[in-house]
C-alpha positions in Angstrom: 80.2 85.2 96.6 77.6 86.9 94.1 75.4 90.1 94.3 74.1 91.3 97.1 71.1 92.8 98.3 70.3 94.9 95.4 68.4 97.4 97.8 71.4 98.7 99.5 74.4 101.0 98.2 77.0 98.2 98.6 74.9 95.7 96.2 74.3 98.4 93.8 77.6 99.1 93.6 78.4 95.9 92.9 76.1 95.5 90.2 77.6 99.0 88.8 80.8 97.5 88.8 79.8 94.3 87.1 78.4 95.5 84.3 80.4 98.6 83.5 82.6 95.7 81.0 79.3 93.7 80.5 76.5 93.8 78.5 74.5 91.1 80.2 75.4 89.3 83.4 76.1 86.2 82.1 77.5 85.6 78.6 77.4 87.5 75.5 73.5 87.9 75.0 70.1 88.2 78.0 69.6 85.3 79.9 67.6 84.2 83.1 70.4 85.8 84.9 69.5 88.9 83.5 65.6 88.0 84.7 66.3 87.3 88.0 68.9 90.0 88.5 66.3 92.9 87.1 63.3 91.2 89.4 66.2 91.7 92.5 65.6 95.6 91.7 63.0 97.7 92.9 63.4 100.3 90.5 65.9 101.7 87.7 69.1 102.5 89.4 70.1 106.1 89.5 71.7 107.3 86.2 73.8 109.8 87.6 75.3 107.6 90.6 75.0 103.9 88.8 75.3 105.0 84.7 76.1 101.2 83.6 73.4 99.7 86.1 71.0 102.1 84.6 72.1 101.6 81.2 71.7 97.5 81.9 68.8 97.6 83.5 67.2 100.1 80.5 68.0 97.6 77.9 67.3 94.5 79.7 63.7 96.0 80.3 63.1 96.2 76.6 63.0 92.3 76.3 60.5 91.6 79.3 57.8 90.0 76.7 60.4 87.4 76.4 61.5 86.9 79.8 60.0 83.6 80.0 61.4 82.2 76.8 65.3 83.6 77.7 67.6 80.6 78.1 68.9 79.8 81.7 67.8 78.2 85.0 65.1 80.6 86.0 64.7 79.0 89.4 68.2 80.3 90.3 68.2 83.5 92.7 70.0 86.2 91.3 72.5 85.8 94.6 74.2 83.0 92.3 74.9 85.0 89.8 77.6 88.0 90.1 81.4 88.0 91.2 82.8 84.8 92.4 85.2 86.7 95.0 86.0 90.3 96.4 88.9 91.4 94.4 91.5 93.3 96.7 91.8 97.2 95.9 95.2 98.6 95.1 96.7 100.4 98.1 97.4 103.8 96.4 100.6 104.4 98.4 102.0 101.2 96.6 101.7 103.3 93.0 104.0 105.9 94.0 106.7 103.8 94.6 105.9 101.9 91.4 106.3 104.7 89.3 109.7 106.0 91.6 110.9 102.4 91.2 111.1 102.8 87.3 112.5 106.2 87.5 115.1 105.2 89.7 115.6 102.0 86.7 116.3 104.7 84.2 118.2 106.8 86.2 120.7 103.4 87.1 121.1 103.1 83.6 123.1 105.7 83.5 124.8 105.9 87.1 128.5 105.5 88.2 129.8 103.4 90.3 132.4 106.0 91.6 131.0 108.2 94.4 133.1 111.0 93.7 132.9 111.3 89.8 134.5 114.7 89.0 131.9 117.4 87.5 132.7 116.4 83.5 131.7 112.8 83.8 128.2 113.6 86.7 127.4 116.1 82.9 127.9 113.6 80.3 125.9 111.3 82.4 123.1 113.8 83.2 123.2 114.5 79.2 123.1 110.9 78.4 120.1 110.2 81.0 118.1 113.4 78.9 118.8 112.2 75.7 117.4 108.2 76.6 114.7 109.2 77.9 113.5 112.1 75.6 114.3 108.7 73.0 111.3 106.9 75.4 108.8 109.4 75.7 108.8 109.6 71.7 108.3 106.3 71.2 104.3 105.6 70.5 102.7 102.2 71.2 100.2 101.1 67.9 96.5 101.9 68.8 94.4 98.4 69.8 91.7 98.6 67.6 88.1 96.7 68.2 85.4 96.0 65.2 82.1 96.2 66.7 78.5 95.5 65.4 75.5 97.4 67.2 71.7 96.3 66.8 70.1 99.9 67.9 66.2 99.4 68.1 63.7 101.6 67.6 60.7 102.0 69.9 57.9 101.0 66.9 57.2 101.1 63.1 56.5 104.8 63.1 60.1 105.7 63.8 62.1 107.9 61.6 64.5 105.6 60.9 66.6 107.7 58.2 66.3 110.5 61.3 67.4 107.6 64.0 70.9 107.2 62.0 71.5 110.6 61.4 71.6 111.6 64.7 73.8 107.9 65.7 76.2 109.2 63.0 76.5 112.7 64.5 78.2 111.3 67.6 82.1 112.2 67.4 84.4 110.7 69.7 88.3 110.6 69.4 88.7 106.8 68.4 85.2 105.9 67.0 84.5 105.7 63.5 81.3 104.7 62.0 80.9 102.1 59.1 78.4 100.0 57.0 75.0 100.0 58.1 71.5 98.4 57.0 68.4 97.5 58.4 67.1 94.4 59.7 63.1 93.5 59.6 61.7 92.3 63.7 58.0 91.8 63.9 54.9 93.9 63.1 56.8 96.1 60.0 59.4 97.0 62.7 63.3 97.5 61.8 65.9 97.7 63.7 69.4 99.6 62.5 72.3 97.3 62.4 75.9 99.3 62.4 79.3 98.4 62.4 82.1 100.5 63.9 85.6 100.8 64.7 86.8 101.9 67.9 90.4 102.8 69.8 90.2 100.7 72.5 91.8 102.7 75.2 89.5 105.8 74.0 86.2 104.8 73.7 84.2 103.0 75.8 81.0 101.0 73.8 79.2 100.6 77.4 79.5 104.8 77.5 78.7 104.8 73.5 75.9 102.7 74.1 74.3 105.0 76.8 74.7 108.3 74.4 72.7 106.4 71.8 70.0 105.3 73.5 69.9 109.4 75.4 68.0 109.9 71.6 64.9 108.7 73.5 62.8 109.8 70.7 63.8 107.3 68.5 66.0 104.3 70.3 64.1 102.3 72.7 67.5 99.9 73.2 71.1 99.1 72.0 72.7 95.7 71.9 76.1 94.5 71.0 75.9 91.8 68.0 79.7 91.2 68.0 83.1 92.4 69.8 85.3 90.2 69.1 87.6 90.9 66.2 90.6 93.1 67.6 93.7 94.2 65.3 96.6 96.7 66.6 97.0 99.9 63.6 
């Protein structure tokens, strides 16, 4: 299928959509995809209608000195890049009955096959259908947990550095915890911060992280993802 007309609402949206679990638009690092993709636009998306477009489009924009030596096909049209297929939407009358369906599950559990069960035995039951599932509401499920690497750059050799990772580190977020860091020499006297982290995975998004790191426009020009790959459940 791939992207449509990037000028219109309904290829916008599709970009938003494809890159709110992406970083680039094709594999793990920029590409000619990427090249021909941000070409397609006319213009930064709107932030406060397309945040991930916005966010991609802002940090693809920081490599356009090396457009031209990004691996890829760059004779490809950014139409053959992009979802291969419209996925079908969840009819949200169907979750409803999902959710009844597994009540009704718990509630058999305990059920009698006796339609006129005298009022004793219709208690116990009742009591024995609180008690199982105040037993699976306590239960917890162990946090998935993601170790991720960041490379945050800064806009030029002049940047405050020490001032860049203080105010990285004075993000909080329920399921984000900061780790090692050190800095890694670019071009021209220019460093760029490299930090790892550790993140919930159902808490905190690194596309939504990413985005409140690089809103310290003073000092990050651009955020990349080095590595997301090593996942552990605590």
């Amino acid at each position: 299928m791939g992207f449509a007309d990037f000028v219109t609402d309904a290829g916008l949206t599709m970009l938003e959509s494809w890159v709110t679990t992406r970083s680039y638009i094709s594999g793990y690092g920029p590409s000619q995809a990427d090249v021909a993709s941000f070409k397609a636009l006319p213009g930064p998306p709107k932030v406060e209608k397309y945040p991930h477009a916005w966010r991609w489009y802002k940090h693809i924009a920081s490599y356009q000195s090396e457009f031209s030596s990004l691996p890829g096909d760059p004779s490809k049209a950014y139409t053959t890049y992009g979802p291969e297929k419209s996925e079908a939407s969840l009819n949200p009358k169907d979750t409803p009955k999902v959710a009844a369906d597994e009540g009704e599950e718990d509630d058999d559990l305990f059920a009698s096959d006796d339609e006129s069960e005298d009022e004793e035995a219709k208690k116990k039951r009742e009591e024995n259908l609180a008690a199982y599932k105040k037993k699976k509401e306590g239960k917890t499920k162990p946090a998935a947990k993601s170790i991720v690497t960041l490379d945050v750059k800064p806009w030029d050799d002049e940047t405050d550095m020490t001032k860049l990772e203080e105010n990285l580190r004075a993000i909080e977020i329920d399921g984000l915890t900061w780790g090692a860091s050190k800095l890694v020499p670019l071009a021209f006297g220019i460093k760029k911060l490299q930090i790892n982290l550790v993140v919930e995975d159902d808490k905190v998004s690194i596309d939504d992280l990413q985005q409140q790191i690089e809103s310290d426009e003073d000092h990050v020009q651009s955020t990349d993802v080095v590595s997301n790959g090593l996942r552990f459940i605590a």
